[in-house]
N, C-alpha and C positions, 0 to 999 in steps of 0.2 A: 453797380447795376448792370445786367448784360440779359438782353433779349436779341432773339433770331429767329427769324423767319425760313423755312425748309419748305421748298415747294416739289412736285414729282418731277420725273422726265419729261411729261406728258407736254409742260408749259417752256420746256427748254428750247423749244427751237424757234419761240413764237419770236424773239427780237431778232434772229437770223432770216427768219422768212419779210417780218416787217424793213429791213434794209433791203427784201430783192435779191435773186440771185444766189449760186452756192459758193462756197469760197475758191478765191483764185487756185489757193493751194490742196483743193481734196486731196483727201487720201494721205495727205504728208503727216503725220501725228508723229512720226520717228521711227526706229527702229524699236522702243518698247513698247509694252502695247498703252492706252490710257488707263491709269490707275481709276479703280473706283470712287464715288462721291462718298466720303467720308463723315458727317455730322458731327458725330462724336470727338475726332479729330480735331476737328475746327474750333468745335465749343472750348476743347480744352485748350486749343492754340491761345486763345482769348481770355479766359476764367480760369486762373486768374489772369490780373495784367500782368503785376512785379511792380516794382518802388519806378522804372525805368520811364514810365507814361501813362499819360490821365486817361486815353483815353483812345478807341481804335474801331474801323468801322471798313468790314471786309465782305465783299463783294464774289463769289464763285459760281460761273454760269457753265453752260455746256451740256453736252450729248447724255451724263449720267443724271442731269437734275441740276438746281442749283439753288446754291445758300446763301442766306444772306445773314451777317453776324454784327454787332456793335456791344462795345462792351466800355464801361467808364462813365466819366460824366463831361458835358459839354463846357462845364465853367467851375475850377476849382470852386470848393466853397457854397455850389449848389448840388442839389440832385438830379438836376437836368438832366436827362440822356444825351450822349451823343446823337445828331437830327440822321436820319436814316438816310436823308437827302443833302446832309452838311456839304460845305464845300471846303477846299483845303487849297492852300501853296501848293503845285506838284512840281516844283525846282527842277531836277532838270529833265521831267518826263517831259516838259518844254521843247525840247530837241527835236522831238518824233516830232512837233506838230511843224515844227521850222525845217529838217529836210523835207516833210511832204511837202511843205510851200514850195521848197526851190524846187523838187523834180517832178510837180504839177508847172511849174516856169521850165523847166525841161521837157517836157510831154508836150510844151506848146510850142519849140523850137527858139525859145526867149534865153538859154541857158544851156551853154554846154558845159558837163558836168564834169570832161576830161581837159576843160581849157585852163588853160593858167589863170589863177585870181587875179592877177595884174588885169588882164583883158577888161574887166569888170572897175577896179581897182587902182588906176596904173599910179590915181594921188597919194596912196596910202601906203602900199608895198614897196620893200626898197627894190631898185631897179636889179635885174637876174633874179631875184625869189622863182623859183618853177614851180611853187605847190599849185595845186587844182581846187578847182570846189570840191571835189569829189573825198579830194583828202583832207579839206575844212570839214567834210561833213564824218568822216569817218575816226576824224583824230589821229592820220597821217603826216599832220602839214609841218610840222616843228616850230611852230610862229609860239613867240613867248606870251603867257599870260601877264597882266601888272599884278606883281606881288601886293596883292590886299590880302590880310587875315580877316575876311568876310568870317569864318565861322570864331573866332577867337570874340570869348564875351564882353572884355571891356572894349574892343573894337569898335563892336556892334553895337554896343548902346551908347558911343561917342556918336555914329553915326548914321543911324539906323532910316531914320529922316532925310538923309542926303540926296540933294539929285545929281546923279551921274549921265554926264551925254554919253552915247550909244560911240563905240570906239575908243572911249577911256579905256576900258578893260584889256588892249593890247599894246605889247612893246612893238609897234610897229619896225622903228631904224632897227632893232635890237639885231643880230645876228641871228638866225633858226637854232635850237634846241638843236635840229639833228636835220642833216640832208630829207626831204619831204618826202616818204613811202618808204626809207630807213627805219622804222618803228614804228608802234601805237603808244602815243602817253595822252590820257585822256584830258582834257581839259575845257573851258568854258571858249577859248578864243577862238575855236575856228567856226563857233557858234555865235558869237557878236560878228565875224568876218562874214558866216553866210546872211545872217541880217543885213547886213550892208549893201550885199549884191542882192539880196531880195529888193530893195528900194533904188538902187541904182539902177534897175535892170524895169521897173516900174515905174518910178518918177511917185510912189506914194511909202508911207510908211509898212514897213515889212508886217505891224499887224494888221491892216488890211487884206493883208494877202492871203495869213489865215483866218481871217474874219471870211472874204471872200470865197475862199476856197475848201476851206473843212467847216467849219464852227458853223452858219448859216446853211448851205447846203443838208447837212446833217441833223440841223433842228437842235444843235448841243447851246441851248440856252443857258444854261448855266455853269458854264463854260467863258473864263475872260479874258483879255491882256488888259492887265491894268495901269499899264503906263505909271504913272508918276503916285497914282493915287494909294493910298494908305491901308483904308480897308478892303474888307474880303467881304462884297455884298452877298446878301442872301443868309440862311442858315447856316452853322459851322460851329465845329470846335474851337475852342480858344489854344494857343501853342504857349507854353511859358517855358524859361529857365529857369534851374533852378541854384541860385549863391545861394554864397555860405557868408555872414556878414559877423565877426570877431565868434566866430563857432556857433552863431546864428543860422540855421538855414532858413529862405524865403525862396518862394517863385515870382519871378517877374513876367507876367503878361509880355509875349512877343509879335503877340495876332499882328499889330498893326506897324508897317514895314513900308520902305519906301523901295520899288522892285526894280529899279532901275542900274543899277550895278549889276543885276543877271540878265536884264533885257530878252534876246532872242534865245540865251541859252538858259532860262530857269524864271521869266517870270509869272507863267500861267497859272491860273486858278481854274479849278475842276472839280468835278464828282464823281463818286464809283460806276454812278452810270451812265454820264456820258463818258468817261475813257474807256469801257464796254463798248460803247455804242461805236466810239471810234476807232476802236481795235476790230471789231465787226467789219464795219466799210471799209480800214486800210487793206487788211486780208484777203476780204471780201470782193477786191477789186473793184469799190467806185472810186475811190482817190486816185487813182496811178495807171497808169495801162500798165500791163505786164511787165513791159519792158524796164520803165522808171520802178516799178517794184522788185525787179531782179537785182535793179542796184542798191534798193535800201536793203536787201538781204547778202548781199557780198561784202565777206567779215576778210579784211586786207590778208594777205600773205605778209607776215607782219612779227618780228618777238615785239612783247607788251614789258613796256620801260614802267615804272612809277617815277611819281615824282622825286624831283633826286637824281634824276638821270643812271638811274638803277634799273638794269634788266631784273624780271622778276623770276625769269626760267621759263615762261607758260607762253603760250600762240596768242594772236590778237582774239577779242571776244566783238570788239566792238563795233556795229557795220555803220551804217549811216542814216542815225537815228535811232538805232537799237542795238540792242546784247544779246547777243544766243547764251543761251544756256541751256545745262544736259542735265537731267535726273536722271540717271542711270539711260535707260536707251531713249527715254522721252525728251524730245528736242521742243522748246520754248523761245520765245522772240518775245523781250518785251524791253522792258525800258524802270528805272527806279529813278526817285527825287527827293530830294528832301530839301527843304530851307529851316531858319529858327522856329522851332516849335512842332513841326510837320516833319515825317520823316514815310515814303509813300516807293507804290512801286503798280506797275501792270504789265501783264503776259500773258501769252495764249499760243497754242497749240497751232501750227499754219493751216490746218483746217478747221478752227475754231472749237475742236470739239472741249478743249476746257481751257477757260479763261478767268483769270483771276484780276482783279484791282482790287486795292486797300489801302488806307492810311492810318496811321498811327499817331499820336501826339507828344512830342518826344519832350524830355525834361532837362534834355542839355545836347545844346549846337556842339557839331564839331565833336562827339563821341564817336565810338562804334555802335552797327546797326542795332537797334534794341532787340533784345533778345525774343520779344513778343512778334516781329515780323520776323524772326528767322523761322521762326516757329509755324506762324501764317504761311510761307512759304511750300516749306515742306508739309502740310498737311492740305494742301490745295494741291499741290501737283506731284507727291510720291506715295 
């Protein structure tokens, strides 16, 4: 099933005007000009799906109009639609909402963002570590992840259920990967690390801070950190995997997740339109003063290692809390996530003239991205 809503230009600016104010970044849209609104495109991004996911629900605002698309069904086995207002895991679009926390605690002079993590830290880092917050937030700092195969399936369904205390996830004693601002290799730790000094630096839990500071302010009620808890309140897709059991294949139900292994770096839960609504205000300068937003848009001087400790040939993308990305001369700032079942992504233009969020329903952890959001991708912003 696949229905979608096409509204004119005429209603596009009304959530830009409803947040207040024009975007920090006017006038930045890149060096190409903005591609037109597409329908057609879109429709076909989506119809079909492909064997790859049940189910997907994409979101397209801005200057030319904007679309809204869902396509699949909410619950194997029904006809449900995907809910136009579902909510989903956005794994590690999490990040974006945990640097604004720390450089909203930078804006108030609670954090300096070029100080050594020890400062914050001195229990947990070994003694001489130099990295900074700045380089936990950007994926500079070389502190080792704990090797878990979080996306490997028999893994995951051993321990799906588990609670993880917040600092499991890093080789604290270990030795650095690599001298800290020597590289970018992307990873979950320096994102459990800036959780840490969100609650050190506050005396409460780091999701307070963005309950406090983004989520309330902004009216994003559907919008959660769910700590320890299982489900995914509200309307939503269901996520499954799918075995193969003696050349049997089945899918197994994944919705329900214990999110405490991705903590500060991946456990939030969200909708297409509040990550709109918060791509609007971060842009839009109510989160950040200028300043602290100059530094989430500063992408390191950096080569990008993968894991493996393998240079890849290519410059860093990743700044602190989001990815630049290029369509040809069109420059884009956003952020992608996925966890089991969910596989998600949002970007916008720094003068918000076109903005995308979506999520997908993916039929196997730990693949590559499904072919239906590469698709999404490109027909929203080329």
């Amino acid at each position: 099933m696949n229905r979608r809503s096409l509204l004119g230009g005429a209603l596009a600016g009304g959530l830009l005007a409803a947040t207040g104010g024009a975007p920090a970044y006017a006038g930045t849209t890149g060096a190409g000009q903005l591609p037109g609104l597409d329908p057609d495109a879109l429709d076909a991004a989506i119809d079909p799906l492909g064997d790859e996911v049940s189910g997907a629900l994409v979101r397209v605002e801005g200057a030319a109009g904007r679309w809204h698309g869902r396509a699949g069904v909410a619950e194997l086995g029904t006809a449900r639609p995907v809910p136009w207002n579902g909510r989903f895991r956005i794994g590690s679009m999490t990040k974006t909402f945990t640097a604004t926390a720390v450089l909203q605690l930078a804006a108030a002079g609670l954090v300096d963002v070029d100080a050594p993590l020890r400062r914050y830290l001195p229990d947990l880092l070994p003694e001489g570590y130099p990295g900074t917050v700045r380089q936990a937030l950007d994926h500079t700092h070389g502190l080792r992840g704990a090797q878990i195969p979080s996306k490997d399936p028999e893994w995951f369904f051993q321990h799906r259920y588990d609670t993880f205390a917040p600092g499991s996830q890093v080789r604290w004693t270990d030795t650095p990967l690599f001298t800290p601002g020597e590289r970018q290799q992307y990873s979950n730790a320096g994102y459990i690390v800036a959780g840490l000094v969100i609650e050190r630096v506050t005396g409460r839990p780091y999701a307070d801070a963005v309950r406090r500071g983004i989520l309330r302010p902004l009216g994003l009620h559907a919008t959660s950190l769910p700590g320890a808890r299982f489900d995914i309140p509200g309307p939503h897709a269901h996520g499954y995997q799918r075995v193969t059991d003696g050349g049997r294949v089945r899918y197994v139900d994944v919705t329900r997740l214990n999110p405490t292994l991705q903590w500060a770096a991946a456990e939030m839960i969200s909708t297409t339109g509040d990550l709109d609504d918060f791509l609007v205000a971060l842009f839009g300068g109510r989160l950040l003063p200028r300043r602290q937003l100059d530094v989430m848009l500063t992408v390191p001087q950096a080569p990008t290692w993968a894991p493996g400790e393998k240079a890849d040939g290519t410059d860093a993308t990743y700044s602190a809390g989001l990815t630049r990305f290029r369509f040809g001369g069109l420059e884009v700032w956003g952020k992608s996530g996925d966890r089991p079942g969910y596989n998600n992504g949002m970007g916008a233009t720094l003068d918000l003239r076109r903005r995308l969020t979506y999520s997908v329903n993916t039929l196997n952890m730990g693949g590559e991205q499904p072919a239906v959001a590469n698709r999404i991708i490109m027909a929203a912003l080329t």
